[in-house]
ZADO-1210 file (C-alpha; in nm, 4 decimals, padded with zeros to 6 digits):
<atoms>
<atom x="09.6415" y="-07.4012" z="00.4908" code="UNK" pos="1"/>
<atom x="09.4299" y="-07.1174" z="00.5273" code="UNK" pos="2"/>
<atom x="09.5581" y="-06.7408" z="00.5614" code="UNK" pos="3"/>
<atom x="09.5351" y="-06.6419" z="00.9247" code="UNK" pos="4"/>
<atom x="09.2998" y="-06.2951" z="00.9597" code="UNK" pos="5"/>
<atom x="09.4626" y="-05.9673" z="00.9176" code="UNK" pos="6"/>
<atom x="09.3389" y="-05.7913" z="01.2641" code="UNK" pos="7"/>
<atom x="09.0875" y="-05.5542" z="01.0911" code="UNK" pos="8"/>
<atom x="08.9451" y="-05.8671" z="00.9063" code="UNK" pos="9"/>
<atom x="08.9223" y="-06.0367" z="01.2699" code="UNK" pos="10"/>
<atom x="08.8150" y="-05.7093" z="01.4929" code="UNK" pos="11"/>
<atom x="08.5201" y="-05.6981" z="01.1469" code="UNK" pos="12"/>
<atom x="08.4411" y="-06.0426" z="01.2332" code="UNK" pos="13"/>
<atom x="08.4612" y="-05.9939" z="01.5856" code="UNK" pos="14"/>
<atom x="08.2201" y="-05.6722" z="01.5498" code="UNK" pos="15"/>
<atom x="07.9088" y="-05.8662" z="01.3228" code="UNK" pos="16"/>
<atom x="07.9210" y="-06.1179" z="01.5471" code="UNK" pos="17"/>
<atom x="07.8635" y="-05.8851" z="01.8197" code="UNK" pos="18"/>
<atom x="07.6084" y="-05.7528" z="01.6864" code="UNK" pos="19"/>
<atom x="07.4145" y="-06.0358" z="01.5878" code="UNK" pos="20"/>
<atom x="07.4737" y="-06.1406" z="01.9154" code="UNK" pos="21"/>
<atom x="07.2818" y="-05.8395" z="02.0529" code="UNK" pos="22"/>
<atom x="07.0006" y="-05.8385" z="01.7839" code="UNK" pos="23"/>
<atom x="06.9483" y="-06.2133" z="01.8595" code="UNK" pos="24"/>
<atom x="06.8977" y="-06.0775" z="02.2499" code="UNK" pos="25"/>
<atom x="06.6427" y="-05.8040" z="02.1785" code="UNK" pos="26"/>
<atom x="06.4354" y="-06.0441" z="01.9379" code="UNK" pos="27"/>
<atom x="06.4418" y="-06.2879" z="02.2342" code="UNK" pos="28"/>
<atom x="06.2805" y="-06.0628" z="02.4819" code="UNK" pos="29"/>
<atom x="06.0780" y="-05.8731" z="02.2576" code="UNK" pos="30"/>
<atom x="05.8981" y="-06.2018" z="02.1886" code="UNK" pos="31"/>
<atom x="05.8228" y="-06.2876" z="02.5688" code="UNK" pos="32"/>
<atom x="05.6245" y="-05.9236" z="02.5964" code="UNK" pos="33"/>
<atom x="05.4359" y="-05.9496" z="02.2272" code="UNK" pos="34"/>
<atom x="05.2139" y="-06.1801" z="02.0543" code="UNK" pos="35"/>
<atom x="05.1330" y="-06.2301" z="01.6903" code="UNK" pos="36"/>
<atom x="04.8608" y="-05.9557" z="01.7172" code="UNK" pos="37"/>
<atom x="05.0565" y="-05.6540" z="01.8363" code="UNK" pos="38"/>
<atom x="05.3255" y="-05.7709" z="01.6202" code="UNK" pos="39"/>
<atom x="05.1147" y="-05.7200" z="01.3102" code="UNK" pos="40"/>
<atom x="05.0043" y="-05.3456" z="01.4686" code="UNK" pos="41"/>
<atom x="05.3678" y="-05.2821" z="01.5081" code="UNK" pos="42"/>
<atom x="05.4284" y="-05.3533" z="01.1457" code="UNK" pos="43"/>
<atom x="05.1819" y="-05.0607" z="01.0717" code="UNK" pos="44"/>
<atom x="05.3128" y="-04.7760" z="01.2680" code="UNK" pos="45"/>
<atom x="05.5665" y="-04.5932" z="01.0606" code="UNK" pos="46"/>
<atom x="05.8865" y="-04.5653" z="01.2294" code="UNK" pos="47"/>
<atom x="05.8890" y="-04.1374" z="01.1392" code="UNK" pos="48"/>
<atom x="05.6134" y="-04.1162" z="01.3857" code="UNK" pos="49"/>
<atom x="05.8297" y="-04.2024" z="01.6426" code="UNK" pos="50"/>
<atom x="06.0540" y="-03.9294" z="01.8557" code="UNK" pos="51"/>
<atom x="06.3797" y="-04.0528" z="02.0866" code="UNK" pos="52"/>
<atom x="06.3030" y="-03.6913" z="02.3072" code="UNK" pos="53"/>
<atom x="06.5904" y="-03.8609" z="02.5837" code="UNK" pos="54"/>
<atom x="06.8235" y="-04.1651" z="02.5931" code="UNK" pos="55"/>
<atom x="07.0056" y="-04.0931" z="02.9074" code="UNK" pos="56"/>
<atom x="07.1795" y="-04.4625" z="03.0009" code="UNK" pos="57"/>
<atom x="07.3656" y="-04.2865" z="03.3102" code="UNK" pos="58"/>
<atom x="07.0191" y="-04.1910" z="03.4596" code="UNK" pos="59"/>
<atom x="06.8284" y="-04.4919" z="03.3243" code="UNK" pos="60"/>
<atom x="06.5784" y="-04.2490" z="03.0976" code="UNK" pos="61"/>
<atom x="06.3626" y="-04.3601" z="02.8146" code="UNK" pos="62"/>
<atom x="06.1398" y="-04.1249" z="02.7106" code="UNK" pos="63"/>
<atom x="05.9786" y="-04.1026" z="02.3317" code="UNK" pos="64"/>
<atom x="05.7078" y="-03.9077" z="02.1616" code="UNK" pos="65"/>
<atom x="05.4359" y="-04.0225" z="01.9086" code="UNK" pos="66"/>
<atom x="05.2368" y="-03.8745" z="01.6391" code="UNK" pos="67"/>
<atom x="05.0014" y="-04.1235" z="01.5956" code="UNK" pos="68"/>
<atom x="04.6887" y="-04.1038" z="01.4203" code="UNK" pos="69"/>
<atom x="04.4701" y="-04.3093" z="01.7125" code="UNK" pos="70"/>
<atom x="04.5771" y="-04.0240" z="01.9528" code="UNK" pos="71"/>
<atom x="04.4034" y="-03.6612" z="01.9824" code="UNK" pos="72"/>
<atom x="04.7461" y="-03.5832" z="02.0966" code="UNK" pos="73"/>
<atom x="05.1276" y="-03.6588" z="02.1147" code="UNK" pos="74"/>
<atom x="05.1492" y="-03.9795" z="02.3224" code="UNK" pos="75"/>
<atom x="05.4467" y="-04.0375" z="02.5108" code="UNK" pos="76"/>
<atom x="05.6623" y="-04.3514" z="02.6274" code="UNK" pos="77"/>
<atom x="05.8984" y="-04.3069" z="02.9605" code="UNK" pos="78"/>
<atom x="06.0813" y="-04.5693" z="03.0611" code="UNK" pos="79"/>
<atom x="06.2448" y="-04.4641" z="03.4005" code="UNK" pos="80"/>
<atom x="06.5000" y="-04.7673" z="03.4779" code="UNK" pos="81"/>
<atom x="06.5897" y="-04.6425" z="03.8293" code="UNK" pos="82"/>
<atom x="06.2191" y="-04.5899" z="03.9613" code="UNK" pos="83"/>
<atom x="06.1025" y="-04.9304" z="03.7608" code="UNK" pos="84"/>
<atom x="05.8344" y="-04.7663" z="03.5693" code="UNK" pos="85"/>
<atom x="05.6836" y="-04.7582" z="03.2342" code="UNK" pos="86"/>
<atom x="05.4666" y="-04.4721" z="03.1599" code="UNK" pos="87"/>
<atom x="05.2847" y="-04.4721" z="02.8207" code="UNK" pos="88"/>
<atom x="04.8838" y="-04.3465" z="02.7885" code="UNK" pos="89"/>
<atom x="04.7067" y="-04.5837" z="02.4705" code="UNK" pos="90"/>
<atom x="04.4526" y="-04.8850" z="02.5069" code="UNK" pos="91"/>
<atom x="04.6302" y="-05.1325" z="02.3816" code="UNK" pos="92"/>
<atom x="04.8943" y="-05.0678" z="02.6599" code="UNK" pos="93"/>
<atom x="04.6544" y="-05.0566" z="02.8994" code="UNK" pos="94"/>
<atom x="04.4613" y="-05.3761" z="02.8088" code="UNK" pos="95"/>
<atom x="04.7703" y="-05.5979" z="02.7758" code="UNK" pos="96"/>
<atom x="04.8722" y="-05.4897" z="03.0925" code="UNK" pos="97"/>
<atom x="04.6051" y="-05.5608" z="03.2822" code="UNK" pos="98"/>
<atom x="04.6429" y="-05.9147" z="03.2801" code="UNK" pos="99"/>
<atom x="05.0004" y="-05.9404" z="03.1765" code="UNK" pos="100"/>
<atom x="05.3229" y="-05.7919" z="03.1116" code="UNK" pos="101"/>
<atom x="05.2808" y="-05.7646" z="02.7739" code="UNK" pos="102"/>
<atom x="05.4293" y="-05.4512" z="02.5504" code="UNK" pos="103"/>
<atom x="05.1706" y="-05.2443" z="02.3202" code="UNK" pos="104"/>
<atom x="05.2814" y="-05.2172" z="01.9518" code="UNK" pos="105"/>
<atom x="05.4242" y="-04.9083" z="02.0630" code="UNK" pos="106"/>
<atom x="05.6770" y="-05.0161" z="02.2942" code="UNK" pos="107"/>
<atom x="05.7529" y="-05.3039" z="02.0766" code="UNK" pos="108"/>
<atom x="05.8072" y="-05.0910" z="01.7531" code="UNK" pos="109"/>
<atom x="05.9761" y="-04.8174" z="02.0022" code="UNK" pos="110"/>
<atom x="06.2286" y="-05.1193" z="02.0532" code="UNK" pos="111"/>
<atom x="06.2593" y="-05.2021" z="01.7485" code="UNK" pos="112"/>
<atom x="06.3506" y="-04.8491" z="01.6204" code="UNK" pos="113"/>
<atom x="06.6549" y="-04.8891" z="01.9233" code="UNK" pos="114"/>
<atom x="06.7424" y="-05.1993" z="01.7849" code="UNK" pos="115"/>
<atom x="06.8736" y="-05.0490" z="01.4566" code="UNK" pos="116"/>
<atom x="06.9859" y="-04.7271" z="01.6352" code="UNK" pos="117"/>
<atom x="07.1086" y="-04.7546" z="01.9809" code="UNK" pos="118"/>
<atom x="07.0972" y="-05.1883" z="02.0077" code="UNK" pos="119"/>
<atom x="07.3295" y="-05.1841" z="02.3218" code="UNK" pos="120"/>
<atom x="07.1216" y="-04.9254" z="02.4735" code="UNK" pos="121"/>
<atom x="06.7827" y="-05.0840" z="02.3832" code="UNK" pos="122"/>
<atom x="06.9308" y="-05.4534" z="02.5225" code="UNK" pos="123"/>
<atom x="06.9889" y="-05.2109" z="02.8275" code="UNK" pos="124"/>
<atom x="06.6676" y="-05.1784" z="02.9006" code="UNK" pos="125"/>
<atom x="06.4926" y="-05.4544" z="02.7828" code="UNK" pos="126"/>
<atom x="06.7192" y="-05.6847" z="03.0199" code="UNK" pos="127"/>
<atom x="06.6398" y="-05.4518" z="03.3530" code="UNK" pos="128"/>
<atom x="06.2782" y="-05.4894" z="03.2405" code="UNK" pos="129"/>
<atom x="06.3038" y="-05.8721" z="03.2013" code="UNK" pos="130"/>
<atom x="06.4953" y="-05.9359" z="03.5385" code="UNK" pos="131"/>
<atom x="06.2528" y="-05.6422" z="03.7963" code="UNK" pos="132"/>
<atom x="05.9262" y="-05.6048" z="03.8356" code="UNK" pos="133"/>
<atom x="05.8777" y="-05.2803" z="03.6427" code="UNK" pos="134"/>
<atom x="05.5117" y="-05.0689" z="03.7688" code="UNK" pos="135"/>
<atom x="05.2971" y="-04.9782" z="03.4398" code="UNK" pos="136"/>
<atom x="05.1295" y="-04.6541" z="03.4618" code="UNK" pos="137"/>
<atom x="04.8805" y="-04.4962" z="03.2128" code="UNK" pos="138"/>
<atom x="04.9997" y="-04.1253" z="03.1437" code="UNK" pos="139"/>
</atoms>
């Protein structure tokens, strides 16, 4: 007969699954806004480049900064989850959008970097984004 879990063994177990829970999530939706495309751009944008300026889950604010090399300037992500908008100025956002809701590599590796930091707060968002029609607006 098998030893029964001590209760940190259990609340351990308890916790990974959790978690993989949550990751599984997040790779879920991720995949309905990217393609294989801006999934290969993603895996070239180093994850340094990328600034969390605000994470404010009581006022539904997502806002990041990038030092990208395509830019002439710090671009910016805001995700504002009571007004339903994303904000973010590159051409790849603004092409995908056009004719879909699709995520730039940005957004996607901005996701990503939430994922391994702040997953609850990143399946947050991603869900309200899934279930309402969010407005896309180029900075």
């Amino acid at each position: 007969m098998e030893e029964p879990l001590s209760f940190l063994d259990w609340e351990l177990s308890f916790h990974e699954d959790y978690s993989k829970t949550i990751n599984a999530k997040i790779s879920q939706l991720l995949k309905k806004y990217s393609d294989k495309k801006t999934l290969y751009k993603t895996a070239g944008l180093s994850d340094s480049s990328f600034h969390l300026e605000r994470l404010d889950f009581q006022q539904g604010i997502l806002e990041c900064s990038i030092d990208s090399k395509g830019f002439s300037h710090t671009s910016k992500i805001l995700i504002d989850r009571n007004n339903k908008v994303i904000s973010h100025r590159c051409d790849e956002f603004k092409s995908s959008n056009r004719n879909s809701k699709s995520f730039c590599s940005h957004l996607i590796k901005l996701f990503l970097i939430l994922q391994e930091e702040e997953p609850i707060e990143a399946l947050y968002f991603l869900e309200d984004i899934s279930v309402n029609d969010y407005e896309s607006f180029l900075e």
